[in-house]
C-alpha atoms as a printed R data frame, in Angstrom:
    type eleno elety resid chain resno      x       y       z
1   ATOM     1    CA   UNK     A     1 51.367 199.152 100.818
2   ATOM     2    CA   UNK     A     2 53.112 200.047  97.617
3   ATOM     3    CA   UNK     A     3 51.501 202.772  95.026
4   ATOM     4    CA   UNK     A     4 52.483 203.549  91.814
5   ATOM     5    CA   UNK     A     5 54.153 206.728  93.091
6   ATOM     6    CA   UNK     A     6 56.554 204.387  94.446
7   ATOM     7    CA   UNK     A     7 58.508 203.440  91.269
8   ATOM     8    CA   UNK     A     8 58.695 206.716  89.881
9   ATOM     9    CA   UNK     A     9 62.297 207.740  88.737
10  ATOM    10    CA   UNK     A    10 61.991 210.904  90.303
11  ATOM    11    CA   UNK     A    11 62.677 209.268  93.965
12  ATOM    12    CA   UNK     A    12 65.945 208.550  95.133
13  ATOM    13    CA   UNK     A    13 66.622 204.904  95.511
14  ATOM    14    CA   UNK     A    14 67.137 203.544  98.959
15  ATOM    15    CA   UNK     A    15 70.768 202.486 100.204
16  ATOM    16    CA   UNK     A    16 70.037 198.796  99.192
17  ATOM    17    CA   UNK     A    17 68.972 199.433  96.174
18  ATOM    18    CA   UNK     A    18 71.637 201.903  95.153
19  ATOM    19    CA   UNK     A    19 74.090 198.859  95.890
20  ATOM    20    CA   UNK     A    20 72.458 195.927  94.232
21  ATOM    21    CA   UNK     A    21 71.709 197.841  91.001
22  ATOM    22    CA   UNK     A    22 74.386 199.368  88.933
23  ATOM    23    CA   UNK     A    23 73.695 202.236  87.300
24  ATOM    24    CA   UNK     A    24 73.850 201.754  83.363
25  ATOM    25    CA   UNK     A    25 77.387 203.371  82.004
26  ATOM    26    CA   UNK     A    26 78.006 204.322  77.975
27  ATOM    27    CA   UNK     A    27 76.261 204.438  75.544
28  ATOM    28    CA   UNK     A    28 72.861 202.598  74.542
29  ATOM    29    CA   UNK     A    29 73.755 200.029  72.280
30  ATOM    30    CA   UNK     A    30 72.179 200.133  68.715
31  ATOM    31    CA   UNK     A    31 70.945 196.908  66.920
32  ATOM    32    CA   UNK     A    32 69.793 198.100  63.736
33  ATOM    33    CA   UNK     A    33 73.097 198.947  62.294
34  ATOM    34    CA   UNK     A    34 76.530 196.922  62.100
35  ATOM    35    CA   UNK     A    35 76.494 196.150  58.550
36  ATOM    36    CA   UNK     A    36 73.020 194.788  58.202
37  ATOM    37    CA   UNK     A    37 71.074 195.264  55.303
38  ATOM    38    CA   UNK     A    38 67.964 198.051  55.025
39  ATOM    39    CA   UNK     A    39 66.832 196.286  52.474
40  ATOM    40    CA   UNK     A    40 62.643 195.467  52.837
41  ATOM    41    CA   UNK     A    41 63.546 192.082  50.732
42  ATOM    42    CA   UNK     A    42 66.154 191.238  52.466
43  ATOM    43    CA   UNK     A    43 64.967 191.984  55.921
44  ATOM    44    CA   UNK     A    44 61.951 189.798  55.058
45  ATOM    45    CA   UNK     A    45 63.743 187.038  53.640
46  ATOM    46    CA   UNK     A    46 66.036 186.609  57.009
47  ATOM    47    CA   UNK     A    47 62.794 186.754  58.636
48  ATOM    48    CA   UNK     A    48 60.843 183.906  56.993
49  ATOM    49    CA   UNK     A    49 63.996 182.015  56.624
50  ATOM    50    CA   UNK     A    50 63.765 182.483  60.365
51  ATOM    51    CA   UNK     A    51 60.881 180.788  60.771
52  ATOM    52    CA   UNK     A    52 61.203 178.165  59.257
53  ATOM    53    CA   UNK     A    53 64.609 177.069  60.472
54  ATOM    54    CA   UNK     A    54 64.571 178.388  63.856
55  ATOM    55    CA   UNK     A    55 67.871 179.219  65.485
56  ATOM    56    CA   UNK     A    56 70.047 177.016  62.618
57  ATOM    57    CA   UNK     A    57 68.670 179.932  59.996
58  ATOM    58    CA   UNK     A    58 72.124 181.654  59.833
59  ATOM    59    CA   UNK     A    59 73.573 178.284  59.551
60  ATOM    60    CA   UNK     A    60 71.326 177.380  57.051
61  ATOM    61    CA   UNK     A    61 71.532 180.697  54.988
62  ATOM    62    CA   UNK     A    62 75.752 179.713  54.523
63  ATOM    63    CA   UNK     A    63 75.397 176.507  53.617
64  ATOM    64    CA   UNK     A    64 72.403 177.826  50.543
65  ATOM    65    CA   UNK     A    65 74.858 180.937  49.996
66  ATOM    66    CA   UNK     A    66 78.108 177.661  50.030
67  ATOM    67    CA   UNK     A    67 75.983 175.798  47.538
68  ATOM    68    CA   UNK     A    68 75.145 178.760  45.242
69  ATOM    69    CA   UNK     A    69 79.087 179.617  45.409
70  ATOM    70    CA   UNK     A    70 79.947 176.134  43.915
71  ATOM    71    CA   UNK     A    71 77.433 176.265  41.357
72  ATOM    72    CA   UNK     A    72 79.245 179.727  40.200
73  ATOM    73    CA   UNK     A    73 75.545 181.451  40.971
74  ATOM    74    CA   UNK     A    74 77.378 184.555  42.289
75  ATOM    75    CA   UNK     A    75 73.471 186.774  42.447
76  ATOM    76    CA   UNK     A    76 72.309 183.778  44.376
77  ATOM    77    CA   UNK     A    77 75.711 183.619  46.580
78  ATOM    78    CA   UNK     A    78 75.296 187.210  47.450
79  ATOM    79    CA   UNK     A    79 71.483 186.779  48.344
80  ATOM    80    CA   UNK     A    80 71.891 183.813  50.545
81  ATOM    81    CA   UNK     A    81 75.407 185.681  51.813
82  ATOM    82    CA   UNK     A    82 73.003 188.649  52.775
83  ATOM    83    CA   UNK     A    83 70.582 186.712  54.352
84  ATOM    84    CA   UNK     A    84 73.529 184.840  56.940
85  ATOM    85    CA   UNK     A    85 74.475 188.435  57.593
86  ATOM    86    CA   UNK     A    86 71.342 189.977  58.542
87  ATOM    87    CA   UNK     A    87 70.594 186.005  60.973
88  ATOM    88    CA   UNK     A    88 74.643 186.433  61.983
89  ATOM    89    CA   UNK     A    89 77.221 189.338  60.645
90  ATOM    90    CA   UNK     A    90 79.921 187.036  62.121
91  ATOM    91    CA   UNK     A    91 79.082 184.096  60.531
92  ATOM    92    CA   UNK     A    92 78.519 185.594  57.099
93  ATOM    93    CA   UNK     A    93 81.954 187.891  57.585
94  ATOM    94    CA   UNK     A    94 83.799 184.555  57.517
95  ATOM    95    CA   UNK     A    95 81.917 182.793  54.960
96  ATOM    96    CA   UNK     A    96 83.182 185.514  52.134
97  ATOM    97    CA   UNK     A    97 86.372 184.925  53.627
98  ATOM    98    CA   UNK     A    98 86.325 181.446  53.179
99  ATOM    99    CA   UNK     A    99 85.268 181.750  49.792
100 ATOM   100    CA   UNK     A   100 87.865 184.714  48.611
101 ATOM   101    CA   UNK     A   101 84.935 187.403  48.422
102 ATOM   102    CA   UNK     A   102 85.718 190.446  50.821
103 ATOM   103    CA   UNK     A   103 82.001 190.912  51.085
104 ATOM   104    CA   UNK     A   104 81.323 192.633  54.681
């Protein structure tokens, strides 16, 4: 029967084990940074936005940052810009590309 004792990292893993798992190599990788915002709005905005569009959010966060662009709203195009980046950095990268703003 199995104890706890037998999952501790301190024991050496068997010869199966040792070749069905690879051991992790580099580093950890780091989701909080990349170019997304700190901001407490912002952050909370991406989130709500979130849930109410579900996985289209990013999608839908362009096309409100597109409209705002149009309408020459540039605080509005940089809000809804911010918001695609935090949902997608990608997505919002080429967005102010498309629209001649080097915003990333």
């Amino acid at each position: 029967m199995l104890t706890l004792s037998d999952f501790t990292y301190s024991r050496p893993a068997g010869p199966l084990v040792s070749r069905l798992v690879a051991p992790a190599t580099g580093p950890a990788a780091n989701d909080n940074g990349g170019g997304k915002s700190t901001d407490p709005a912002i952050v909370e905005a991406a989130l709500r936005h979130f849930a109410e569009h579900g996985l289209g959010a990013a999608r839908a966060a362009r096309h409100k940052a597109e409209q705002a662009f149009f309408a020459d709203d540039r605080v509005q195009y940089l809000w809804w810009l911010e918001v695609c980046r935090q949902l997608d950095r990608r997505m919002a990268v080429i967005a102010s590309r498309e629209f001649g703003l080097e915003h990333s």
